[in-house]
C-alpha positions in Angstrom: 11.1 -16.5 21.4 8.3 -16.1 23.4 9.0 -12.2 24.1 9.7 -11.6 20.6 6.2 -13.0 19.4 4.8 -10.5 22.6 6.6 -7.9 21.1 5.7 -8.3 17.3 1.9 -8.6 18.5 2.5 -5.0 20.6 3.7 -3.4 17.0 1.0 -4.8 15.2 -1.4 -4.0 17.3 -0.1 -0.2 17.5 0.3 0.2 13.3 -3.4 -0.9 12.9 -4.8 1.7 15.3 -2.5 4.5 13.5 -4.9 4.1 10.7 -8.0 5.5 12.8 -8.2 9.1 14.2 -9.7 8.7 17.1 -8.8 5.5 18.5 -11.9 4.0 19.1 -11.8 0.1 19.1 -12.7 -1.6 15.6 -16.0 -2.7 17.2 -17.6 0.8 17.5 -16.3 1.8 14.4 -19.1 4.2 12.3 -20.4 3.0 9.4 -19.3 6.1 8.1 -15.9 7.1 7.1 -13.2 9.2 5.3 -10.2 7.7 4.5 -7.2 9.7 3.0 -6.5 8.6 -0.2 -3.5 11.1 -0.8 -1.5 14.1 0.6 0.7 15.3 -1.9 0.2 18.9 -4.4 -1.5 18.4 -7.7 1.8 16.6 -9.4 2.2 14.1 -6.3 5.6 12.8 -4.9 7.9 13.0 -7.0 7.2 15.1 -9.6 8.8 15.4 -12.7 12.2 16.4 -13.3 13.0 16.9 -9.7 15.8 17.1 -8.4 15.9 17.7 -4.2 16.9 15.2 -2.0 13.7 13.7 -1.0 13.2 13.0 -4.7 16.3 11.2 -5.3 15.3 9.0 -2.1 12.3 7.8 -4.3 13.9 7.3 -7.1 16.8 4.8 -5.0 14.0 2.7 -3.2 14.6 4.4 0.2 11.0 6.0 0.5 7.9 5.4 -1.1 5.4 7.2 -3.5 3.0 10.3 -2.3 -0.4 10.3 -4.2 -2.5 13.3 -4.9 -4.7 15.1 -2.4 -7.8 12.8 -2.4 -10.6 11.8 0.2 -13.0 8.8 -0.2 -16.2 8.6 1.5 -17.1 5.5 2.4 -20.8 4.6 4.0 -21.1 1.4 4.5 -25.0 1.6 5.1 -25.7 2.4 1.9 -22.8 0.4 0.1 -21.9 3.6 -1.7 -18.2 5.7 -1.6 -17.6 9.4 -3.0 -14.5 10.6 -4.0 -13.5 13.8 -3.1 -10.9 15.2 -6.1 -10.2 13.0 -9.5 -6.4 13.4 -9.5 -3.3 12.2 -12.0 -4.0 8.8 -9.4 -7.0 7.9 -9.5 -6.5 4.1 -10.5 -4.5 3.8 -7.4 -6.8 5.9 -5.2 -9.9 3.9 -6.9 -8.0 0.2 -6.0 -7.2 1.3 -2.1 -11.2 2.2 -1.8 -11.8 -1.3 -3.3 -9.9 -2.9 -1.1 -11.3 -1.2 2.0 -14.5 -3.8 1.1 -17.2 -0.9 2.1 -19.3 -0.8 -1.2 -18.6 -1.1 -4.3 -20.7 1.7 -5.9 -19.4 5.0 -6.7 -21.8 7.9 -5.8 -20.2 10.2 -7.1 -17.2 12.4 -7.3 -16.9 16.1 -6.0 -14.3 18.6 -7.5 -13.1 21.6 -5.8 -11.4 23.7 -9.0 -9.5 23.5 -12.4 -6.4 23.1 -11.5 -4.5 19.7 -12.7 -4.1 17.6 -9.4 -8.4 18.1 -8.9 -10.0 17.1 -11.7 -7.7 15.3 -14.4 -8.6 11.7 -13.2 -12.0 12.2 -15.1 -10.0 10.5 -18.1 -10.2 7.2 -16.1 -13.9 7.8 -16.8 -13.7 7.7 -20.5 -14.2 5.3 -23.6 -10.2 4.6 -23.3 -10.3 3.4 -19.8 -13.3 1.9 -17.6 -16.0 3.4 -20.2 -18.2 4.6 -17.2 -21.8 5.2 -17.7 -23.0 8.2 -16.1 -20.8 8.2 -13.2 -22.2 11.1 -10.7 -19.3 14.6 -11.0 -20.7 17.5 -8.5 -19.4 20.4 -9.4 -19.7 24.4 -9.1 -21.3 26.6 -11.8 -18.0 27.6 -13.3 -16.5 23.9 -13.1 -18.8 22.6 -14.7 -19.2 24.9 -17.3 -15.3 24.5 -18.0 -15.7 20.6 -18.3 -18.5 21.1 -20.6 -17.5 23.5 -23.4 -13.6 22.1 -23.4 -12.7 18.7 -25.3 -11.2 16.4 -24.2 -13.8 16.5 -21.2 -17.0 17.7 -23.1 -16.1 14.1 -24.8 -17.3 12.4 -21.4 -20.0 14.1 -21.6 -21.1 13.7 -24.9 -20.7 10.0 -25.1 -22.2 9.9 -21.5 -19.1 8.6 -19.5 -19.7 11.3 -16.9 -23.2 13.5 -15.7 -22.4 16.4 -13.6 -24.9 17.7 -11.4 -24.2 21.4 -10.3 -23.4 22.4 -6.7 -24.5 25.7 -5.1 -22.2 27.6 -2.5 -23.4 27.2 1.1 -26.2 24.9 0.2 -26.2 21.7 2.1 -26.2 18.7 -0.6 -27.8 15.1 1.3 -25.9 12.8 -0.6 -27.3 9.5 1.6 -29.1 9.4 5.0 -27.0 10.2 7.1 -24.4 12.4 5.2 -24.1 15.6 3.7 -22.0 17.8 2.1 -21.9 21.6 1.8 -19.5 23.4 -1.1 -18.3 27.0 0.3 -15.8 29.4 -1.8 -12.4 30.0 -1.1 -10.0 32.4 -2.7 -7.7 30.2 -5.0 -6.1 31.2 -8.6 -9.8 30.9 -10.5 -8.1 30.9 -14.3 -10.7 28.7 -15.4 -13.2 27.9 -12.4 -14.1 29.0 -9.1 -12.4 27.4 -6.1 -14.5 25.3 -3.1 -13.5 23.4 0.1 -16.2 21.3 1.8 -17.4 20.2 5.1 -18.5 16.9 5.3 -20.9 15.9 7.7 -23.0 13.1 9.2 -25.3 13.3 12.5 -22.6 13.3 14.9 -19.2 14.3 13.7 -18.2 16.6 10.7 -15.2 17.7 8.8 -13.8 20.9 6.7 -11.7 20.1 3.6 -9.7 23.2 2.2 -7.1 21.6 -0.2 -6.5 25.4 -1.4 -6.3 28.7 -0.9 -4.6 31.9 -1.5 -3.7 32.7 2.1 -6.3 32.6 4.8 -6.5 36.3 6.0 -7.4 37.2 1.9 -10.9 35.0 2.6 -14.2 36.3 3.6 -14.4 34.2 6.7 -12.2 33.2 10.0 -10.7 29.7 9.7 -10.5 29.9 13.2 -14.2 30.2 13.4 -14.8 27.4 11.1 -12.8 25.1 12.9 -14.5 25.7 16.1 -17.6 24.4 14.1 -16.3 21.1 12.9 -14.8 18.3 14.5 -11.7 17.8 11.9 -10.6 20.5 9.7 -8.0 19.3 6.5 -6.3 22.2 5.7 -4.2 23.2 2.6 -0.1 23.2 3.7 1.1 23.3 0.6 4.2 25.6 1.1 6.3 25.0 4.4 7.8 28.5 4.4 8.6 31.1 1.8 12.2 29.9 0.9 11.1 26.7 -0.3 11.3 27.4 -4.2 14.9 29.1 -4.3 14.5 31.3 -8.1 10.4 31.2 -8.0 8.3 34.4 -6.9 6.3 32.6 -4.0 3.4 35.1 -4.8 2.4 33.9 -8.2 1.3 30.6 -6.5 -0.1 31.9 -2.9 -1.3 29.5 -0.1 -1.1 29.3 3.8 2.8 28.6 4.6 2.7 26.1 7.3 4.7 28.3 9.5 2.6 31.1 8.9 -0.4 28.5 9.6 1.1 27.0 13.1 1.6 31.0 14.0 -2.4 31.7 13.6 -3.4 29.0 15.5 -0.5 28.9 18.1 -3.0 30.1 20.6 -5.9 28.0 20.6 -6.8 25.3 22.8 -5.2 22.3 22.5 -8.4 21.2 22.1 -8.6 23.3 19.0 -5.1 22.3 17.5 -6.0 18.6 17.4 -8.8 19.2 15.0 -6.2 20.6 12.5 -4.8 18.0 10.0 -2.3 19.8 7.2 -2.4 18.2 4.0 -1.8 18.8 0.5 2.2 18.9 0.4 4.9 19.8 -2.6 7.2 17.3 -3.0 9.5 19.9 -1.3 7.8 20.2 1.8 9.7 18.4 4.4 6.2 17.5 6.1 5.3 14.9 3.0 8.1 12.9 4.3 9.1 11.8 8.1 11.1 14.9 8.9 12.2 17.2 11.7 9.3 19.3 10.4 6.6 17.1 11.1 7.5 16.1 14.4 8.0 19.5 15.2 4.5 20.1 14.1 3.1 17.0 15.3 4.7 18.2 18.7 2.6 21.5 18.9 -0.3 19.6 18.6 -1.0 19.8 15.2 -1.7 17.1 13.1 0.3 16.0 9.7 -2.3 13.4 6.8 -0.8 10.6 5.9 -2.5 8.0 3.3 -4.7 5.8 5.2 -5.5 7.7 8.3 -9.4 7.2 8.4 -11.7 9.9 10.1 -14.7 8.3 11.7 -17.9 10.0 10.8 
């Protein structure tokens, strides 16, 4: 009995520190975080009317949901959290924050592009649901112009549910003492707004978020080079490889394949690798489940987001 109770502790002890990056013991923890908040594509996991074999798993109680791509900010200094992305989940990505006991005032929420997974949880916002008052939205010139001449989201602001404060590319935004947050364009499928990631930064550590992108030689600038400046770099892997949507032309919805990903950076440090964290997964990429896939990436190196994993700041 007494070996059992030695073991149980040892599994406990190993699942808790799963949920931190780097390891560090709870007492040096920073009073700054991120915590994932969700992996999946726009639609989540599963999506509607699918029918692979991973979705079936869901739908027979062998594997559990995948939220929305989502970060939260947390600072516990100023008892204030930011949401990166409003998605389909925000009520669940709003209750995990809550429960993480680190403030329980919403700075504000920052929005990369139009597209349905990034900015749809705004409704949460509205009259219907939590009736918010002014609640902070950052967003780019062309955002924000979309939310504010197209019902039903002009509505939030009309009746003051939402105030949206305009973001500039490249230009650092000081969101609380010791963080800030730069927007930067990235090539994405603009219909109706331009397309941002973000790094994310405090004094001592920061971190890239691309969610999407078209492919990364089509941008302006070297990912490689990017991620040599930051400490963590989350990086869109939507698409495993190019065969994953048998009957669908892969290049009306471009992004990075994973394999085309792993074969740009095969040859950086592995110093270099560890800062890379995919996320951002179709339900049909084999990495949003436990898979041959993400061990196989996991054993290059790389590193696959899961909901929860916290990046100390």
């Amino acid at each position: 009995m007494k070996i059992i109770s030695i073991l149980l502790l040892a599994f406990l002890l190993i699942s808790c520190s799963e949920i931190k990056l780097d390891n560090q013991p709870q007492s040096t923890s920073s009073a700054q975080y991120i915590s994932v908040l969700g992996v999946a594509q726009d639609a989540g996991f599963p999506q509607a009317g699918c029918e692979k074999e991973q979705c079936r798993l869901f739908w027979e109680g062998k594997v559990e949901a995948r939220h929305a791509t989502s970060l939260g900010l947390i600072d516990q200094e100023s008892g204030k959290f930011w949401m990166f992305e409003a998605t389909p989940d925000f009520k669940y990505q709003l209750e995990t924050i809550k429960k993480l006991k680190s403030g329980t005032v919403l700075g504000g929420i920052f929005l990369t592009h139009a597209h349905i997974g990034h900015y749809t949880g705004l409704m949460n916002l509205g009259t219907e649901v939590m009736g918010g008052s002014n609640a902070p939205v950052y967003a780019m010139p062309r955002m924000k112009n979309f939310l504010t001449t197209n019902g039903p989201w002009s509505q939030l602001i009309n009746y003051g549910n939402i105030s949206i404060s305009e973001l500039k590319a490249d230009s650092a935004f000081q969101i609380s003492d010791q963080i800030r947050v730069t927007p930067f364009l990235v090539p994405h499928r603009d219909e109706f707004s331009e397309t941002v990631g973000y790094r994310i930064e405090s004094d001592s550590k920061s971190v890239l978020f691309i969610p999407d992108i078209n492919k990364w030689e089509v941008w302006d600038r070297s990912i490689i080079d990017e991620i040599a400046k930051v400490d963590y770099a989350l990086l869109d892997a939507t698409f495993f490889d190019s065969d994953e949507l048998p009957g669908r032309n892969m290049s009306d919805i471009p992004h990075p394949f994973v394999e085309e990903s792993i074969a740009l950076f095969k040859d950086l440090p592995v110093s270099e690798k560890s800062k890379i964290i995919f996320i951002h997964f179709n339900h049909t990429n084999p990495l949003i489940l436990d898979s041959r896939e993400r061990t196989h990436v996991e054993s290059l190196g790389f590193k696959v987001a899961y909901e929860g994993m916290r990046i100390e700041l």
